[in-house]
C-alpha positions as a Markdown table, in Angstrom:
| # | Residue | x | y | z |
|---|---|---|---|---|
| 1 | Unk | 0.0 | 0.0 | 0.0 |
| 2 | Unk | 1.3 | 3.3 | -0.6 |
| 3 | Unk | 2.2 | 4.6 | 2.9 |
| 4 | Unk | 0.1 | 7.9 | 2.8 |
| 5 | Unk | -2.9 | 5.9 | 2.4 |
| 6 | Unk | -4.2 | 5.1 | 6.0 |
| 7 | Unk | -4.5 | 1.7 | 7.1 |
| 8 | Unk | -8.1 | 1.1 | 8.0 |
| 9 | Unk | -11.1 | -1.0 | 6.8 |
| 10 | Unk | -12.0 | 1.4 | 4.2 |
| 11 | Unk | -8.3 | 1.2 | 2.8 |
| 12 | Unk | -8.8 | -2.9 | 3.0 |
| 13 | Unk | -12.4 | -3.2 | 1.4 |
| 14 | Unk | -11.8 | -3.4 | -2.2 |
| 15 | Unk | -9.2 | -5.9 | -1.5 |
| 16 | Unk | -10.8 | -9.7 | -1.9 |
| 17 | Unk | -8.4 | -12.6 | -0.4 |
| 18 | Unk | -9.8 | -16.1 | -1.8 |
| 19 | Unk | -7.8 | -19.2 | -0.2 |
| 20 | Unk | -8.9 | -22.8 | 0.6 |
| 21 | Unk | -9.9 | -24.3 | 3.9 |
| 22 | Unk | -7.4 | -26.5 | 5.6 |
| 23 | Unk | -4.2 | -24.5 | 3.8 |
| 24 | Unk | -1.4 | -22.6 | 5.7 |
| 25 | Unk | -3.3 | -19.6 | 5.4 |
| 26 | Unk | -6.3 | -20.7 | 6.3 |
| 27 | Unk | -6.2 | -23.4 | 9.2 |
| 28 | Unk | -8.6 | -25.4 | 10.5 |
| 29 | Unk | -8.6 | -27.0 | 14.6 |
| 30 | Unk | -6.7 | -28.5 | 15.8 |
| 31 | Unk | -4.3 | -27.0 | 13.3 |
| 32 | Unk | -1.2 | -25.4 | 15.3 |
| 33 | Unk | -0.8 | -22.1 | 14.4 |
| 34 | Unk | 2.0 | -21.2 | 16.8 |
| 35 | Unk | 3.8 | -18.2 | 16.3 |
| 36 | Unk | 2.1 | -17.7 | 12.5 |
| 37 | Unk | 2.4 | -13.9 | 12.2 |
| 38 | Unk | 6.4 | -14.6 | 12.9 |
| 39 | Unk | 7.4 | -17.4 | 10.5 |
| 40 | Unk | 4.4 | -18.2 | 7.8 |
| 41 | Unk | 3.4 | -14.7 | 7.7 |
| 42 | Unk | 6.9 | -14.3 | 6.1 |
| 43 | Unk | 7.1 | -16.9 | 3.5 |
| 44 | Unk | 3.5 | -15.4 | 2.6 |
| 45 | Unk | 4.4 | -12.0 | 2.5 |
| 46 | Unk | 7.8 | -12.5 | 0.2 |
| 47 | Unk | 5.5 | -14.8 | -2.0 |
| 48 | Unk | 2.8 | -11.6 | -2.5 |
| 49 | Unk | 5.9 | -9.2 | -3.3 |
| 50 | Unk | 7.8 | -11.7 | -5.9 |
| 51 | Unk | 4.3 | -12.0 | -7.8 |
| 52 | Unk | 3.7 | -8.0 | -7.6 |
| 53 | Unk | 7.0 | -7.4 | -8.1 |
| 54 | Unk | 6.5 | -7.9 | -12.5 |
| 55 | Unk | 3.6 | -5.3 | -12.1 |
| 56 | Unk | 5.5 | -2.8 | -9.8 |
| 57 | Unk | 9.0 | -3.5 | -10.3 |
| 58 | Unk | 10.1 | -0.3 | -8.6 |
| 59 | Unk | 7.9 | -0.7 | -5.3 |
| 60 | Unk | 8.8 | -4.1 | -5.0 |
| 61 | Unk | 11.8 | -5.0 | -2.3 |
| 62 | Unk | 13.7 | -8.1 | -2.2 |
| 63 | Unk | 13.5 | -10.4 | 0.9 |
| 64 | Unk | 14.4 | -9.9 | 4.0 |
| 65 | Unk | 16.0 | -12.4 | 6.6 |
| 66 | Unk | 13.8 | -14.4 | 8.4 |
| 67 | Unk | 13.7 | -15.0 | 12.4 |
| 68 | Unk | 15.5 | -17.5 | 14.1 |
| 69 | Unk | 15.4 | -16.8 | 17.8 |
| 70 | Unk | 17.2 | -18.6 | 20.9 |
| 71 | Unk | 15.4 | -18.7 | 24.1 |
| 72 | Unk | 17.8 | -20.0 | 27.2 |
| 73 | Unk | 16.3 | -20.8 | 31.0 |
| 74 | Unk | 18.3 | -21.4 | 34.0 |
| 75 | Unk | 19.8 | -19.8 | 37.2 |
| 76 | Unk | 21.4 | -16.6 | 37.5 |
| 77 | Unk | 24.7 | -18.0 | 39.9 |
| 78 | Unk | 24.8 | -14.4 | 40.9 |
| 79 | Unk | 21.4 | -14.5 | 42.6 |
| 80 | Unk | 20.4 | -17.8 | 42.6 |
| 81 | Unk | 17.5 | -16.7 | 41.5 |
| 82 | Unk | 15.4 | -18.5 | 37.8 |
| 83 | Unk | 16.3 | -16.7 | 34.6 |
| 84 | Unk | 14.7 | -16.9 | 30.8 |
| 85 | Unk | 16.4 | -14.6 | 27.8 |
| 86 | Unk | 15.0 | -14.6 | 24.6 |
| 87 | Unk | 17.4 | -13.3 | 21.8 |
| 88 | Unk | 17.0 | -10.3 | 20.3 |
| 89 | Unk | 20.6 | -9.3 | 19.4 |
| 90 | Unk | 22.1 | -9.9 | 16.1 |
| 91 | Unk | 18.9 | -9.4 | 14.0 |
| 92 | Unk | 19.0 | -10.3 | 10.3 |
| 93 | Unk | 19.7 | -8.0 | 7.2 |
| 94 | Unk | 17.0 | -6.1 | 5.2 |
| 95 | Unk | 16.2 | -6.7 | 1.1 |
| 96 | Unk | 17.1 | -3.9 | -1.4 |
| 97 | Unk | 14.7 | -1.9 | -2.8 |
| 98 | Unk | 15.0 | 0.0 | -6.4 |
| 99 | Unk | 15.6 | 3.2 | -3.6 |
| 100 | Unk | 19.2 | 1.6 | -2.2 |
| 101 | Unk | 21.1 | -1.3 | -0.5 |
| 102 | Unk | 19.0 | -2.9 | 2.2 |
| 103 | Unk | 19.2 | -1.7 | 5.7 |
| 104 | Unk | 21.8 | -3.7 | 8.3 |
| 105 | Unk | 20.8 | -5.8 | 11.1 |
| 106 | Unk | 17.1 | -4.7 | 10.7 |
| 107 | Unk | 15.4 | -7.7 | 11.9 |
| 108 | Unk | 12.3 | -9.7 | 9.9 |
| 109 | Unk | 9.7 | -7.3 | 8.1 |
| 110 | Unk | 6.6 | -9.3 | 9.6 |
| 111 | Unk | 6.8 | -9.2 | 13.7 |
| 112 | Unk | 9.6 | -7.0 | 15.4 |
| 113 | Unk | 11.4 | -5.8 | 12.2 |
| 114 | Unk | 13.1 | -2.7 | 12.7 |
| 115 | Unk | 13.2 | -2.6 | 17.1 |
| 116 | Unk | 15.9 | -1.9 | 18.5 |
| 117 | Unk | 17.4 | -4.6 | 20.1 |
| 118 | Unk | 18.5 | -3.9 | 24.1 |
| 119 | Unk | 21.7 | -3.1 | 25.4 |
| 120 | Unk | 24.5 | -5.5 | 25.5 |
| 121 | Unk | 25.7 | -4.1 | 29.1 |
| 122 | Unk | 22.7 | -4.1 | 30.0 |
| 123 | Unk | 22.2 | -7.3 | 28.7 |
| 124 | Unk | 25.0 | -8.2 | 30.8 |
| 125 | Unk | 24.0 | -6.5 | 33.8 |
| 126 | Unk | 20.5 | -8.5 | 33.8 |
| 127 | Unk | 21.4 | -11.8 | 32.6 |
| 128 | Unk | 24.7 | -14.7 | 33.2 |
| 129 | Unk | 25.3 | -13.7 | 29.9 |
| 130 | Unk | 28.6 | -12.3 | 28.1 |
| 131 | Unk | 29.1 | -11.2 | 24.4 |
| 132 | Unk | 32.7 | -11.3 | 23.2 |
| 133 | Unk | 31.2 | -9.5 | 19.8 |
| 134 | Unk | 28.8 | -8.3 | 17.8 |
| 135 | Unk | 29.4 | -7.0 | 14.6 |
| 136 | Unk | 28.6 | -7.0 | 10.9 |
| 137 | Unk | 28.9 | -10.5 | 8.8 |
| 138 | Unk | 30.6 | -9.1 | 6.1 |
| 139 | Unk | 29.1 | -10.1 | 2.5 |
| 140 | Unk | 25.5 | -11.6 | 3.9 |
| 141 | Unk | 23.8 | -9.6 | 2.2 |
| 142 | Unk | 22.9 | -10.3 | -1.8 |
| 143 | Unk | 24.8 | -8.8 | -4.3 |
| 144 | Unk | 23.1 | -6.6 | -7.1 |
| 145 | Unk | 23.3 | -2.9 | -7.8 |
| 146 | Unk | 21.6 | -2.3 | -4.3 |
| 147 | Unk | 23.1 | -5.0 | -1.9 |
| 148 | Unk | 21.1 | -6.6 | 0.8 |
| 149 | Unk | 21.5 | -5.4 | 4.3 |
| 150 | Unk | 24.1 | -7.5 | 5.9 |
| 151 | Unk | 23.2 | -9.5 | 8.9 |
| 152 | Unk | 25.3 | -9.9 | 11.9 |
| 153 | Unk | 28.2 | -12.0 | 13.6 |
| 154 | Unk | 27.8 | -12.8 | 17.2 |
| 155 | Unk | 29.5 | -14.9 | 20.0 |
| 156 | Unk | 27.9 | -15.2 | 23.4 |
| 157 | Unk | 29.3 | -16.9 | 26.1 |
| 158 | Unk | 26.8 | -18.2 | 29.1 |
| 159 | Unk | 28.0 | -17.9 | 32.2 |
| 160 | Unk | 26.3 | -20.4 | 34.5 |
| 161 | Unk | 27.2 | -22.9 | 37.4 |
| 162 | Unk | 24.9 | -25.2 | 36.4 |
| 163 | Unk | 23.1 | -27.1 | 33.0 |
| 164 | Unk | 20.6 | -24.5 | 31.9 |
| 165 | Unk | 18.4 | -25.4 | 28.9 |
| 166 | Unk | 17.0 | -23.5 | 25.6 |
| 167 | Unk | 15.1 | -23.9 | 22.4 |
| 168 | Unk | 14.9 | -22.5 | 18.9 |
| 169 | Unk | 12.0 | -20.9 | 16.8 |
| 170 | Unk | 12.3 | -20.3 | 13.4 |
| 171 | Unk | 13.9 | -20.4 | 9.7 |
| 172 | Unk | 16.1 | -19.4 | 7.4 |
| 173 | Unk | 18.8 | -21.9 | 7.5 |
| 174 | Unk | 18.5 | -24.0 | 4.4 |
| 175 | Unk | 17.5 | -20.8 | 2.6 |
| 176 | Unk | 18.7 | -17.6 | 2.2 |
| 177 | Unk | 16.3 | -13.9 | 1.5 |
| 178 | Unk | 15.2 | -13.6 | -2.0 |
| 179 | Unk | 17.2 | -11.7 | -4.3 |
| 180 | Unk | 15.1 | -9.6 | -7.4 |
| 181 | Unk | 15.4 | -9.2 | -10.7 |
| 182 | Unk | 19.0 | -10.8 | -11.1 |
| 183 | Unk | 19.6 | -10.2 | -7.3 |
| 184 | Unk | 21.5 | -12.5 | -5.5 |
| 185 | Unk | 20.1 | -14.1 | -2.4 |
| 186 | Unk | 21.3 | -13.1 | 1.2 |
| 187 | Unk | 22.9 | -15.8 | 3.1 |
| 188 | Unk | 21.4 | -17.7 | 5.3 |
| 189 | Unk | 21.1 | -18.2 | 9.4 |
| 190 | Unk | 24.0 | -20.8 | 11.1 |
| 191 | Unk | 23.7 | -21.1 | 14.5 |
| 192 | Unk | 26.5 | -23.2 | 16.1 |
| 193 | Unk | 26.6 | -24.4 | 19.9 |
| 194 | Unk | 30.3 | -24.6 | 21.1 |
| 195 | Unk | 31.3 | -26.8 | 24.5 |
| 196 | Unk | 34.7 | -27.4 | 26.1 |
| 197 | Unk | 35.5 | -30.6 | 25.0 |
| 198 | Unk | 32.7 | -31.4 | 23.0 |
| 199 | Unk | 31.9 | -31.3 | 19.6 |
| 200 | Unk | 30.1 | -28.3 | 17.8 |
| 201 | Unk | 26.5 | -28.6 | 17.4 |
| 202 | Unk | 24.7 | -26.8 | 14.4 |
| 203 | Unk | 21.4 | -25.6 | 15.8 |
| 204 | Unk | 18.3 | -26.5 | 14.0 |
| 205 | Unk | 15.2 | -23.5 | 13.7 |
| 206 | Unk | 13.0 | -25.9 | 15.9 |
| 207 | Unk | 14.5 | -27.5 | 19.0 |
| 208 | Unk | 13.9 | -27.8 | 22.3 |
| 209 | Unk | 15.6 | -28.7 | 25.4 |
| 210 | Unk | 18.9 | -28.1 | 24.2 |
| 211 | Unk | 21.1 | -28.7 | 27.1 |
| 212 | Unk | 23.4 | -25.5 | 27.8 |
| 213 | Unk | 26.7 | -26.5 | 30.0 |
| 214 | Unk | 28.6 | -23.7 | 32.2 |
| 215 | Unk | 31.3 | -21.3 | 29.5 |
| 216 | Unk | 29.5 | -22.5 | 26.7 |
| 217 | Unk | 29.6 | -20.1 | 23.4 |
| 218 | Unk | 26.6 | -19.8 | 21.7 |
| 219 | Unk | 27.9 | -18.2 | 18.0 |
| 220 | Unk | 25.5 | -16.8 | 15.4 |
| 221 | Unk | 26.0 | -15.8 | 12.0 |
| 222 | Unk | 22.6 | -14.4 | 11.3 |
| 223 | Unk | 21.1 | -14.2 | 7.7 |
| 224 | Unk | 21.1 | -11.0 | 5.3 |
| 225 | Unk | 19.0 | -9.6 | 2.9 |
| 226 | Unk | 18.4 | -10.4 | -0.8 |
| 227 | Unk | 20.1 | -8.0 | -3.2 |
């Protein structure tokens, strides 16, 4: 929609959405439909731009980098008191756009994309957490003559007495953003558990109780836009 037109139900009227029962978009009980505006919602929404994009080539962006977010629950060994941190740090790359290169470490475009994401010190202050970096993954983002935003390099080190646990939401790891119109596609998420003495782990979008041992390094290389 062009963004000076307001978004209210006259602005939506004319527009007619015909699906089928019992698809993705459409789901019937006792279909799960956990956490659809952050991951379907996604697919559906790149999907709608690629088709519009031959109609309205300049208004059209390329695809942004999907969500893949790490929750971790344990104790705090400085309190002893329970802890849960969701992950909100090292968001990934935005899709050009006929305007310009994409914009860096935006987030997803559907849910959350363009928060800011909360202090690291802070971060630290709050949580048994520590980040030994968090920077810019050089050449995430696609190639084309606007680049996609590039994504982000992080390594977080948990700093716990005890096994804490966490699990993964998400996408984006066999398949980079969509690139447009001779574009090249952003890479994609890798996620990578590191233990002392202990082989690295590649972490899957969808997993739960993922044990977490004391000084281990979570490191993410999250995805970047299409170009």
């Amino acid at each position: 929609m062009d963004p000076e037109t307001p978004k209210n139900d006259g602005a939506f009227r004319p527009l007619t959405v015909i699906a089928r029962p019992g698809t993705v978009v459409w789901a019937n009980p006792p279909a799960p439909v956990t956490l659809c505006t952050n991951h379907c919602a996604q697919e559906i929404m790149e999907a709608v731009i690629k088709a519009l994009s031959r109609a309205c080539p300049r208004r059209a962006m390329a695809g942004w980098g999907r969500r893949f977010r790490i929750a971790i629950s344990g104790q705090d060994p400085r309190t002893g008191r329970p802890f849960i941190w969701h992950m909100f740090q090292a968001r990934p790359g935005g899709g050009a756009s006929s305007a310009g290169d994409g914009w860096p470490t935006v987030g997803e475009w559907q849910a959350a994309g363009g928060i800011k994401f909360g202090s690291l010190e802070v971060t630290e202050v709050r949580f048994p957490l520590f980040f030994l970096r968090h920077e810019f993954r050089p050449g995430s983002g696609g190639d084309g003559q606007y680049r996609g935003g590039p994504g982000a390099s992080m390594e977080l080190r948990v700093e716990i007495a005890r096994p804490a646990r966490a699990n993964t939401a998400g996408d984006g790891v066999r398949h980079g953003a969509c690139g447009l119109f001779g574009g090249a596609d952003g890479l994609p998420h890798r996620y990578i558990l590191r233990s002392k003495g202990r082989q690295d782990r590649v972490l899957r979008t969808k997993e739960v109780g993922i044990v977490i041992h004391p000084g281990d390094v979570i490191h993410v290389e999250s995805a970047g836009g299409g170009g």
